[in-house]
C-alpha positions as CSV (number, residue, x, y, z in Angstrom):
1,X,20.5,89.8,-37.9
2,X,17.1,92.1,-39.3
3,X,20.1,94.0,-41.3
4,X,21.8,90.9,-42.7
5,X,18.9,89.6,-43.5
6,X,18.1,93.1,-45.2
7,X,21.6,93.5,-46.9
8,X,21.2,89.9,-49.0
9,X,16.9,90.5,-49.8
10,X,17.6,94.3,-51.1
11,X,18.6,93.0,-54.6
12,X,15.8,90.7,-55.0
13,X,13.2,93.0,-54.0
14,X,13.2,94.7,-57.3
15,X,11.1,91.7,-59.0
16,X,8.2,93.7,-57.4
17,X,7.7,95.2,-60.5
18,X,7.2,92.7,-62.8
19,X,4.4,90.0,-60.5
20,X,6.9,89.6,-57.4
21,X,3.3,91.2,-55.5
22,X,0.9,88.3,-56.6
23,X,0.7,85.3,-54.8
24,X,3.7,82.9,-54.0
25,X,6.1,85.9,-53.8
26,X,4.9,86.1,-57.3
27,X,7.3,83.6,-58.4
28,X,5.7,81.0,-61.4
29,X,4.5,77.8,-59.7
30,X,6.2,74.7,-59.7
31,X,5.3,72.3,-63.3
32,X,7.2,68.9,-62.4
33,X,9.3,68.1,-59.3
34,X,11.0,70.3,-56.5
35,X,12.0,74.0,-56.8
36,X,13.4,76.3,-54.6
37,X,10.9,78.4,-53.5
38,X,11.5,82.4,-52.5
39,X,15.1,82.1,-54.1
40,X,17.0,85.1,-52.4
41,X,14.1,86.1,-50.4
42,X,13.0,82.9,-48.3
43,X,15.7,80.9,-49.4
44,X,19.0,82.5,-49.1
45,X,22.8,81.8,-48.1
46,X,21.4,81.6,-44.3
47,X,20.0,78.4,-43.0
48,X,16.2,78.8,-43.1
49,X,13.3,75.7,-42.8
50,X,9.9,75.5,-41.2
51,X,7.5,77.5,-43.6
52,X,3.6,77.9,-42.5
53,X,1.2,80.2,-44.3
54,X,-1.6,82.1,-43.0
55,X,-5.3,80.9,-44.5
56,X,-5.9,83.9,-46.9
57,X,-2.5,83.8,-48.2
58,X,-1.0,87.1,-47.3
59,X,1.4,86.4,-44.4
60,X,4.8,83.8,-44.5
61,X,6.5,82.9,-41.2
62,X,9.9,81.1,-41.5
63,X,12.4,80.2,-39.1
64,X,16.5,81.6,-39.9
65,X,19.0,80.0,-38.0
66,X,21.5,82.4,-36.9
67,X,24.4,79.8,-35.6
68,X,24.2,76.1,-35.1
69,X,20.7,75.7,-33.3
70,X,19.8,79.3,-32.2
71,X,16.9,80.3,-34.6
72,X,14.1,83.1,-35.0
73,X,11.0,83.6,-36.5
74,X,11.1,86.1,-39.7
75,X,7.9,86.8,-41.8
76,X,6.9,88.7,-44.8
77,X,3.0,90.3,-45.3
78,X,1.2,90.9,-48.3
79,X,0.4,94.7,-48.3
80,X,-0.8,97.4,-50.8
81,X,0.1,94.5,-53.4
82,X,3.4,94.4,-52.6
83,X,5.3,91.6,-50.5
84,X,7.4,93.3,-47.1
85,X,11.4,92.8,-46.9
86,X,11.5,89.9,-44.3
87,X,11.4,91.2,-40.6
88,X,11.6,89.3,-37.1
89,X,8.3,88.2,-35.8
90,X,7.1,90.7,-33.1
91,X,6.7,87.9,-31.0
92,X,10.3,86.6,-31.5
93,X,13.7,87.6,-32.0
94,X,15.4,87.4,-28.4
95,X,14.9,83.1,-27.7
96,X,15.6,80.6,-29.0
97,X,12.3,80.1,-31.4
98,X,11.3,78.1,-34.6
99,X,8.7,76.0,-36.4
100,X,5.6,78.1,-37.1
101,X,2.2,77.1,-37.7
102,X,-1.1,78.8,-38.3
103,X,-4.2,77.5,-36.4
104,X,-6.9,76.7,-39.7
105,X,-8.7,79.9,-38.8
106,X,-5.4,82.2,-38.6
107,X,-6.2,83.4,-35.2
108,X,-3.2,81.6,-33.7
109,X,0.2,80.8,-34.5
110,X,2.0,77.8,-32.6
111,X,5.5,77.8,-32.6
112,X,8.4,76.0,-30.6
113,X,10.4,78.0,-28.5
114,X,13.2,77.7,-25.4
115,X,11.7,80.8,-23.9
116,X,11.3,79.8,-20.1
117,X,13.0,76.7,-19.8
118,X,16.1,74.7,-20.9
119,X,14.2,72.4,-23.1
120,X,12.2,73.2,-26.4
121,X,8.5,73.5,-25.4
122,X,5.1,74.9,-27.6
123,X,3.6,78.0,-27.8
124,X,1.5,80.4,-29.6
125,X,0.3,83.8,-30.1
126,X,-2.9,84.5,-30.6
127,X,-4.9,87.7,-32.9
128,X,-5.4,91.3,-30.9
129,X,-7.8,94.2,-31.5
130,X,-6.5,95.2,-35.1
131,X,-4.6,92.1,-36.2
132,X,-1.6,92.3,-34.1
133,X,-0.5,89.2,-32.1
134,X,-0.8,88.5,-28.3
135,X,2.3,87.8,-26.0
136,X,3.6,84.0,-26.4
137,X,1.3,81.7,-24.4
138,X,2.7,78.5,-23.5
139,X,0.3,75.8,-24.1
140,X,1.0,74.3,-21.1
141,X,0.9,70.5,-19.8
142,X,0.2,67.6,-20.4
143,X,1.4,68.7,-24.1
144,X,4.9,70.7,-22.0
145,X,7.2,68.6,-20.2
146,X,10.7,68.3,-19.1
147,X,10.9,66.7,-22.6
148,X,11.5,68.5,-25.8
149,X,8.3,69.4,-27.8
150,X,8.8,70.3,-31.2
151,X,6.9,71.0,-34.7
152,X,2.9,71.7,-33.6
153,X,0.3,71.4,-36.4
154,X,-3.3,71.7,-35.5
155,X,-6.1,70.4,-36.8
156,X,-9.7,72.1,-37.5
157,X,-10.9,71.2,-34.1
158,X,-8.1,72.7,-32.2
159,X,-6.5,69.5,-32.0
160,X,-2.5,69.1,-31.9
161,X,0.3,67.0,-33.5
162,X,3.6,67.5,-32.6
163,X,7.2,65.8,-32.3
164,X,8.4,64.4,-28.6
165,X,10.9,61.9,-27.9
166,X,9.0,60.3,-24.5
167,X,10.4,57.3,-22.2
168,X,6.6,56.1,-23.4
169,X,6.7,56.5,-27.1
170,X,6.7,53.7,-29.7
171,X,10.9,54.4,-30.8
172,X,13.3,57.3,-30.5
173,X,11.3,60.4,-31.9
174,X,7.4,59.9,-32.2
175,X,4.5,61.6,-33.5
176,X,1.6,62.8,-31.1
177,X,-1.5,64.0,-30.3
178,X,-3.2,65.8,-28.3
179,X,-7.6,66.1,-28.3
180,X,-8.5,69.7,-27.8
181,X,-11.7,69.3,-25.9
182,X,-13.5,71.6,-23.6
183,X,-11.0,74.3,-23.9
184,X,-7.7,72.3,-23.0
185,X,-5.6,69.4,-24.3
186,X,-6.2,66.1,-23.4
187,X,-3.1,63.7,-22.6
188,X,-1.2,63.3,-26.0
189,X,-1.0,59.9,-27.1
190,X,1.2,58.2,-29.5
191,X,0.2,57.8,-33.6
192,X,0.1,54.1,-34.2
193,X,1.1,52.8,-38.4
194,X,2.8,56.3,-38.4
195,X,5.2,55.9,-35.7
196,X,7.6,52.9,-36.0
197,X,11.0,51.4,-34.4
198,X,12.7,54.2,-36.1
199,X,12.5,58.0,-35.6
200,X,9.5,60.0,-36.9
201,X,9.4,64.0,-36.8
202,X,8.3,67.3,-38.2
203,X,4.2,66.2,-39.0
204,X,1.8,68.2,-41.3
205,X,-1.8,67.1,-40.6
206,X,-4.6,68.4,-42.7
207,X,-6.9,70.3,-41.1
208,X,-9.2,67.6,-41.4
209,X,-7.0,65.2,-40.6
210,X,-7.9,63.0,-43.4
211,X,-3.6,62.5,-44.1
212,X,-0.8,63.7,-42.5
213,X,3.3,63.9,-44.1
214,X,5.6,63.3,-41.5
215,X,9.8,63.0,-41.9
216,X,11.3,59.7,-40.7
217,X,14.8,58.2,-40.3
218,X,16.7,54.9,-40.6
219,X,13.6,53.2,-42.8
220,X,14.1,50.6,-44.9
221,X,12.8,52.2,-47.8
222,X,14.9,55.7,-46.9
223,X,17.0,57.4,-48.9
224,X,19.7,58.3,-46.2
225,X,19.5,61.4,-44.7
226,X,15.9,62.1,-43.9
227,X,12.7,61.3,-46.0
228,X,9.4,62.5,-46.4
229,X,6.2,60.3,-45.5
230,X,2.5,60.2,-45.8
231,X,0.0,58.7,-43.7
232,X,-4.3,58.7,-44.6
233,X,-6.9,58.2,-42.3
234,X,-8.4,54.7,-42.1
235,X,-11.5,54.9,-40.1
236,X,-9.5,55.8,-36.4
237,X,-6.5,55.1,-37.5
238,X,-3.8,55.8,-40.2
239,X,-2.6,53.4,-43.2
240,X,0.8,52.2,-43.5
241,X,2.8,55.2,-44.4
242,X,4.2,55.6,-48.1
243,X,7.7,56.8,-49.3
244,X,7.4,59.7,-51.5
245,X,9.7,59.0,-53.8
246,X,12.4,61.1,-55.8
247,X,10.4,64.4,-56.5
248,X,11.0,64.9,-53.2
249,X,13.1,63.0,-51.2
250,X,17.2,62.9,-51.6
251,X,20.3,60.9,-50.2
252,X,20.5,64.4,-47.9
253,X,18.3,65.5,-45.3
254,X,14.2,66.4,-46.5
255,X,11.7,67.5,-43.5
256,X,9.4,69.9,-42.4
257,X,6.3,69.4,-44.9
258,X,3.8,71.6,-44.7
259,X,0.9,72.3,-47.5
260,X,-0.5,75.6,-49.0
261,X,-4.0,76.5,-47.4
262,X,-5.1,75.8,-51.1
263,X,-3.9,72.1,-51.0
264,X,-2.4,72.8,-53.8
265,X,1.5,72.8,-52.9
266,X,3.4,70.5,-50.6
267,X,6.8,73.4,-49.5
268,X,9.6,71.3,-47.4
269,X,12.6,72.0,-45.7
270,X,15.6,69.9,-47.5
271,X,19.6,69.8,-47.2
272,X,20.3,68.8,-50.8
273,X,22.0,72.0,-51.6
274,X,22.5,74.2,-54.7
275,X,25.1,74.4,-57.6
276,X,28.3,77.4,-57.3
277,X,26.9,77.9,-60.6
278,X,28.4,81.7,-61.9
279,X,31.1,81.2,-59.2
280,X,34.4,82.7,-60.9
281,X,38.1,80.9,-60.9
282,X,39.6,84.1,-61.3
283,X,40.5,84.9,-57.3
284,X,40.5,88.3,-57.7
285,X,37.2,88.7,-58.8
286,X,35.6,89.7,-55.5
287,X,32.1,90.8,-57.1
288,X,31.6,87.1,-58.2
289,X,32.8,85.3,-55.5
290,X,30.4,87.5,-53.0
291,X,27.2,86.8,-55.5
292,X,27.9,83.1,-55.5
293,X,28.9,82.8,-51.7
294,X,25.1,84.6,-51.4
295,X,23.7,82.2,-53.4
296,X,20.7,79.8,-51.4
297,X,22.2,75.9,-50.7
298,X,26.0,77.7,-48.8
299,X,24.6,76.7,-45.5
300,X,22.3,73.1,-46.9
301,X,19.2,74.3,-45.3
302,X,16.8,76.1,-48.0
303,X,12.7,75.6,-48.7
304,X,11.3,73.9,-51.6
305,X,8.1,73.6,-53.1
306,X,6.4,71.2,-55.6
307,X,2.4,70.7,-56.9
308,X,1.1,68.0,-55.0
């Protein structure tokens, strides 16, 4: 997979010369609505979603699926100026793993994984002597059951939000949380205005937890295949939570919001696919129909990115 993965990035790697090292991959920033973000680096013919990046900016982790539901964590690092070819996280690569997310302080990264059960369950990795990252530690109950636990964000005060479908919830998937208190989780409890009748997944919180995006299915107001939410604090609880519209929801699937460290940039996972555009009718042009067939949007599943 590392030398797939190698064999489509190779081409695009050359941009390093002209910016590709400065921040964002080096690519310009987004001036009005949703654009594919890391085109043929992040976003390529594979099927990749679940973006998180580390506080000071230097380090991407994204999932890529490598058949039907079987993914891995990949990342590229910031170094001597230059953005790394994506690589498999140290941490994963032989289970079934997906959905980073830095801790605030980027001393922990929580992820989902299969690793020791038959279910999806959370887990992290914490910072070594010299930057490197600990085993996968599984956070353990009450947040791990016999349930499937998906999509952790965490909050300043080492609190966690994540996805579960519980016999207990408020309807099909919910949001939860979990207090981090005295050095363990407390027992999760449901979001109530954020979690309705319908399913709710996939949550960013802010670190200070003054709003949190969320994906949600079957609402009235939905497009179809999957939209976007958000949610603000109101005192202890959260407002009603607001559609965001066309910039970035479709009639196809859009999930898996997360924003910059900077606040500036809301990136999301979104089915809505690219055009063939540059795909030749001649059918003996081989050249072209390998370029388009490498194109991002083949496989649906591709990151985006728009100024909040």
């Amino acid at each position: 997979m590392k030398n797939l993965l190698f064999l489509l990035f190779i081409n695009a790697i050359v941009v390093s010369n002209s910016g590709f090292a400065q921040g964002y991959l080096g690519q310009p920033t987004p001036s009005s609505g949703a654009e594919l973000f890391g085109s043929g680096i992040i976003s390529t013919s594979l099927k990749e979603r679940d973006i998180t990046i580390s506080p000071d900016g230097t380090e991407i982790y994204f999932t890529v699926f490598k058949n039907g539901f079987d993914g891995n964590i990949y990342f590229v690092k910031l170094e001597n100026g230059e953005w790394s070819l994506p690589e498999v996280a140290p941490f994963s690569g032989n289970k079934e793993d997906l959905e980073p997310a830095f801790a605030p302080d980027g001393n922990k990264l929580f992820f989902a994984s299969k690793r020791s059960s038959g279910n999806y369950d959370i887990w992290y990795v914490q910072r070594e002597n010299g930057g490197a990252w600990s085993q996968p530690i599984s956070v353990g109950s009450p947040v791990n059951t016999t349930a499937n636990e998906f999509y952790p964000s965490i909050a300043n005060d080492g609190s966690l939000y994540y996805t579960a479908k519980y016999s207990h919830g408020v309807g099909g998937e919910d949001i939860w949380y979990a207090k981090y208190d005295n050095g363990s989780f407390q027992n999760p409890v449901a979001l109530q205005n954020v979690n309705g009748t319908t399913d709710e997944f996939n949550a960013f919180v802010d670190p200070d937890e003054q709003y949190i995006y969320f994906g949600s299915f079957g609402r009235e107001d939905g497009r179809g295949g999957g939209d976007i939410y958000i949610s603000r604090r109101q005192g202890n609880s959260w407002s009603e939570p607001e559609h965001l519209g066309n910039q970035v929801n479709t009639d196809k699937l859009d999930y898996s919001p997360f924003v910059s460290p900077d606040g500036l940039f809301l990136f999301f996972t979104s089915e809505r696919g690219q055009s063939r555009e540059g795909a030749s009718t001649n059918p003996f042009d081989l050249s072209a129909i390998t370029n388009s067939l490498l194109k991002p949007g083949i496989t649906g599943s591709d990151i985006y990115w728009l100024r909040r």
